[in-house]
C-alpha positions in Angstrom: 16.5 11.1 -15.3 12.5 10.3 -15.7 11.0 12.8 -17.4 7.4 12.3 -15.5 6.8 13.6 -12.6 3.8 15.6 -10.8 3.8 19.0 -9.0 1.7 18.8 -5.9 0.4 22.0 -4.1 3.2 21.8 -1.3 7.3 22.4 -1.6 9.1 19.7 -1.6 11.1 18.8 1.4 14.3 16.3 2.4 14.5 13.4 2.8 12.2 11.9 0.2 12.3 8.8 2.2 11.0 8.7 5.9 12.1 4.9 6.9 12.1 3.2 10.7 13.6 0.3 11.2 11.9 -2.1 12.9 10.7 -5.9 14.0 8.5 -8.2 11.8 7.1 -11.4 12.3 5.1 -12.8 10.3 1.6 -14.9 10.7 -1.5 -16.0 9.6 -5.0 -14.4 11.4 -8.5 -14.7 10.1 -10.7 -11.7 9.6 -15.1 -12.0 10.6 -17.4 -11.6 8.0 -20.5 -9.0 9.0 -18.6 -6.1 10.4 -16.7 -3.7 8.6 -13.3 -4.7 7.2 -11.6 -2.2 9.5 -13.3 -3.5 12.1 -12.7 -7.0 11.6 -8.8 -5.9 10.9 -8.6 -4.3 13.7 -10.3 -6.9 16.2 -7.7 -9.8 15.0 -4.6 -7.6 15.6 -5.3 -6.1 18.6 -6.0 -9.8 20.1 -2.2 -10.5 19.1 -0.9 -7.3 20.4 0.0 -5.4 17.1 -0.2 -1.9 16.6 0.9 -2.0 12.8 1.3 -4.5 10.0 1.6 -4.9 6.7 -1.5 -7.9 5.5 -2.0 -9.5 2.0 -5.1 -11.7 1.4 -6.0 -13.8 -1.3 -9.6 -15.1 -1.8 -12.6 -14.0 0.2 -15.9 -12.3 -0.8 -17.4 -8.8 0.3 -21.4 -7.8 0.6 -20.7 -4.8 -0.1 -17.9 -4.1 -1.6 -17.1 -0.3 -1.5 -13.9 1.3 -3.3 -13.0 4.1 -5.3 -10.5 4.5 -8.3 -8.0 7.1 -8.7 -9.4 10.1 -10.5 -8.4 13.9 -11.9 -8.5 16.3 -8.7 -11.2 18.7 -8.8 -9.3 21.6 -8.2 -5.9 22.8 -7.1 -5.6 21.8 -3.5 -4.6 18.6 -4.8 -2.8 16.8 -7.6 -4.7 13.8 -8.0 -7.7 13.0 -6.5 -10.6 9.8 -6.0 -13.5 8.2 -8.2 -17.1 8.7 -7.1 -17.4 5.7 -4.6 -18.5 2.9 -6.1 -20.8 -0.1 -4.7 -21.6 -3.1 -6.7 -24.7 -5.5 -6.0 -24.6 -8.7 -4.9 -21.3 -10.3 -3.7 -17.8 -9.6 -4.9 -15.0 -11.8 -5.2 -11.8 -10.5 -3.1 -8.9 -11.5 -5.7 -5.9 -10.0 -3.7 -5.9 -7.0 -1.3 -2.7 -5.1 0.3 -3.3 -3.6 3.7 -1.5 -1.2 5.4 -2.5 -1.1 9.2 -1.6 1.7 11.6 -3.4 4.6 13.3 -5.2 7.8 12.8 -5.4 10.2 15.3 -5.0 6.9 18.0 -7.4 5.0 16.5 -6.8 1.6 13.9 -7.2 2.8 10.3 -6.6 0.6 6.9 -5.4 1.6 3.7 -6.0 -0.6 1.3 -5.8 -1.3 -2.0 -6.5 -4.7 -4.0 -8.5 -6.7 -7.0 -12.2 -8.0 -6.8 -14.7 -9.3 -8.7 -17.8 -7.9 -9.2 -21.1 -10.0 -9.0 -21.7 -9.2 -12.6 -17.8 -10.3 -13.8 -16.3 -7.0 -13.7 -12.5 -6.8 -13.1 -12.1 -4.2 -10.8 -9.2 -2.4 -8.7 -8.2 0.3 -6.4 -9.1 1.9 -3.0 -11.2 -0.3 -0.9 -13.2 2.1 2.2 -13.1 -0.2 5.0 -15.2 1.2 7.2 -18.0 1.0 4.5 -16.9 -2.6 2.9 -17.6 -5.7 5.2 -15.9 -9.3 3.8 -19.3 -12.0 3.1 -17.4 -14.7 4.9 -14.1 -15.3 7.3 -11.3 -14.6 5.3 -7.4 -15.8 5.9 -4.7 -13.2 5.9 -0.9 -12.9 5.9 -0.1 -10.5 8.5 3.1 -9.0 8.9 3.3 -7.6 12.4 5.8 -4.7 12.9 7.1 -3.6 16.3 9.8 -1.1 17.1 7.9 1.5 14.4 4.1 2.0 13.5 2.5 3.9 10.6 0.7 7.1 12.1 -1.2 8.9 9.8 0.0 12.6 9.5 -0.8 15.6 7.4 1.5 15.9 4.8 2.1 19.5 3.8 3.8 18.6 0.5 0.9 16.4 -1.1 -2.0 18.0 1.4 -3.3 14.1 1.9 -3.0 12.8 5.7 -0.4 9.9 4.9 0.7 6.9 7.0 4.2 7.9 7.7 6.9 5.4 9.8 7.4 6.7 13.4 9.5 4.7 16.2 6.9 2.9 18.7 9.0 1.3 21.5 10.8 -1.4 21.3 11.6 -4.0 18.6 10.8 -7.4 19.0 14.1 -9.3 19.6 13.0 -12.6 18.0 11.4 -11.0 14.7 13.5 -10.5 11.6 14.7 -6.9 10.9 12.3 -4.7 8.9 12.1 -1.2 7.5 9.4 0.6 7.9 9.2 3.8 5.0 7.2 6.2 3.0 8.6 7.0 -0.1 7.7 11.0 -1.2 6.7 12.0 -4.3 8.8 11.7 -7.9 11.2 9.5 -6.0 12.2 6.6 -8.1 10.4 3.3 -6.7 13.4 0.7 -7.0 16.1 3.7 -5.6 14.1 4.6 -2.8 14.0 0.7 -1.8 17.3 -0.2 -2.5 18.6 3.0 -0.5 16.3 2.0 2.4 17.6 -0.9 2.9 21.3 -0.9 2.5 20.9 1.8 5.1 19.5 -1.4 7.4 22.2 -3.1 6.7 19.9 -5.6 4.7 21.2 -6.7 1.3 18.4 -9.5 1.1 14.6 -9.2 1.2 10.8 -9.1 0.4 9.2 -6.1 -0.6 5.3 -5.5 0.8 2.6 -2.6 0.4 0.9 -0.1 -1.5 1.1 3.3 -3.5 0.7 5.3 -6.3 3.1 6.1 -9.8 3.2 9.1 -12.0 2.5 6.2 -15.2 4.2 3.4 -15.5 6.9 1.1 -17.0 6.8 -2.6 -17.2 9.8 -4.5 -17.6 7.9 -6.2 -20.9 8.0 -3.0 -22.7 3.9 -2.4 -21.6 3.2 1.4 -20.5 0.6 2.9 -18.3 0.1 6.6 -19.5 -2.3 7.6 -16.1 -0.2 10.3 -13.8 -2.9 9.2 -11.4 -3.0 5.4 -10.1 -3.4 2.8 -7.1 -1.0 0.4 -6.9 -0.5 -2.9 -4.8 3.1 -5.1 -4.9 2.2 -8.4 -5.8 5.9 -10.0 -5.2 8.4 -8.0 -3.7 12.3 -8.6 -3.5 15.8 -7.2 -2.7 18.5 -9.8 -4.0 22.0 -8.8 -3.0 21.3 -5.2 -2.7 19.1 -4.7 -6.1 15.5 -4.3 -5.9 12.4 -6.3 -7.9 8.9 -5.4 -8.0 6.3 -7.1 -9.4 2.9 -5.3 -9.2 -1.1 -4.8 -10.0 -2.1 -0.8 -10.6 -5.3 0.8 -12.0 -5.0 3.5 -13.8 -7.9 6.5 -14.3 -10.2 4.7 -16.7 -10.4 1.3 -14.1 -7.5 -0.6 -16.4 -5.6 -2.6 -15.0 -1.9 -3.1 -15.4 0.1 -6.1 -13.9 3.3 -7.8 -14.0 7.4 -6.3 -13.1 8.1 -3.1 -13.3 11.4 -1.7 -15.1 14.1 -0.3 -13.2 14.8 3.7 -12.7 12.1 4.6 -14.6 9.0 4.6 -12.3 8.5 7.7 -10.2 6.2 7.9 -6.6 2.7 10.0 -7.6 1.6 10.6 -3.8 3.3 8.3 -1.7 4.4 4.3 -1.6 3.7 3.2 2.3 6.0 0.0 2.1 7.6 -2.5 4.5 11.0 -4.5 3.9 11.4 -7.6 5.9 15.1 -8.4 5.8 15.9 -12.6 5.0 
C-alpha cells in the first residue's frame, strides 16, 4: 500500500476508473500560427471529423506563451490548486506538449500540459491556457482521433474540478484500432488503473497517451519528487503482455522538473489522469 495520498473536499465514490472503449486512428494534422491554440486545435479536427483526440507535438514556438504551474490551494474548496498565470516575453520554444481534446458544455476545449522554452532559456512546464497561448508558427501534431467515446468535461463532486471524463459518442470506427478511453480518480495507483483498463478491453498489448497529476513521485532510478501537487505529461507509454510502463515529464510546485520511468505500484493519481490506450 502507498502511504501518499490526498483528501479532496468530496467522498470518494466507485469505480475509481471511468473507461469507454473506443476507436482510434491515428494521424498527422498541422495546427495555424496567430489564433489561439484552441482555436487552431479545434479548426484542424473539426475539418477531419473528430470530436475527441488525444495529440502530442514536438517542436513549435508560441508568442505568447501562457501557462500556469501547479500550486498550494488557497483554501479548502480544493486540494490542490494553480500558479499565478504566467507570460513570458518574446517567443518560447514548444519542447513537447500532451493534449487532451474534447468538449465543454458542447463546445472544443484543450487540456494541455507540456515543456517550453522561454525566450530568456528558462526550462519551463505545466498547464498551457489555450485560449490565451497562440503557437508563432504552423506546428505538426500527432493526433490520435477517438470515435465510439469522447471526453466531456463534467463537474466532479469528489475533487470539485470540472474534469474530462470518457462518455460513449456513437459509433466506433470499424477500421481504427481498439482504444480505451479513461479517467483514472484520485489515489488510484497509476500502473493498476492501466493495466486493469485494459485487460478489461481485452488488450494485453499497447501505447499509453495523456496527461495528469501524482500525489509525489517515484522514478524507477530511485529519483523522488516530494510535491503532492503536480502536472504531468506521458512521454512514452506502453502495455507489454498485460504489464504497464510509463515514462514521463512532471513539474512539481517550485517549477522542477522531473523526467524519465516511473516505478511500479507506488505512484498514486492527485486529481485525475485523462488517458487513452490504443491497443497494437
Amino acid at each position: 500500500m502507498n502511504p501518499r495520498s490526498i483528501h479532496h473536499p468530496g467522498t470518494p465514490e466507485q469505480p475509481r476508473v471511468l473507461a469507454e472503449t473506443c476507436s482510434v486512428r491515428r494521424l498527422s494534422l498541422r495546427f495555424s500560427a496567430g489564433v489561439p491554440v484552441l482555436e487552431a486545435v479545434a479548426k484542424a479536427l473539426a475539418s477531419e471529423g473528430i470530436d475527441s483526440a488525444v495529440i502530442e507535438i514536438e517542436g513549435g514556438s508560441f508568442a505568447p506563451l501562457v501557462y500556469v504551474i501547479p500550486a498550494p490551494s488557497p483554501d479548502d474548496s480544493h486540494a490542490a490548486w494553480y500558479s499565478d498565470t504566467r507570460q513570458p516575453d518574446g517567443v518560447a520554444l514548444g519542447e513537447s506538449l500532451v493534449m487532451s481534446f474534447g468538449r465543454r458544455q458542447g463546445q472544443p476545449f484543450i487540456h494541455c500540459h507540456g515543456i517550453w522554452i522561454h525566450a530568456d532559456g528558462f526550462r519551463g512546464a505545466g498547464h498551457l491556457i489555450p485560449h490565451e497561448a497562440r503557437f508563432a508558427e504552423g506546428v505538426e501534431a500527432t493526433v490520435y482521433a477517438v470515435s465510439g467515446a469522447l471526453f466531456d468535461q463534467q463537474q466532479d463532486a469528489e475533487t470539485n474540478f470540472t474534469l474530462l471524463t470518457p462518455v460513449p459518442n456513437g459509433a466506433a470506427d470499424p477500421d481504427g484500432a481498439k482504444g480505451v478511453l479513461l479517467r483514472i480518480k484520485p489515489n488510484s495507483d497509476i500502473h493498476a488503473a492501466v493495466e486493469d483498463a485494459a485487460r478489461s478491453a481485452g488488450l494485453a498489448d499497447g501505447t499509453v497517451h495523456g496527461i495528469g497529476s501524482l500525489v509525489g513521485c517515484d522514478f524507477a532510478d530511485g529519483t523522488h519528487m516530494a510535491s503532492y501537487a503536480s502536472e504531468l505529461f506521458i512521454r512514452d507509454g506502453s502495455i507489454d503482455n498485460g504489464k504497464a510502463t510509463l515514462d514521463i515529464a512532471i513539474v512539481d510546485v517550485d517549477a522542477a522538473i522531473f523526467e524519465g520511468e516511473i516505478s511500479r505500484g507506488t505512484n498514486p493519481v492527485c486529481v485525475t489522469c485523462e488517458l487513452l490506450i490504443v491497443g497494437v
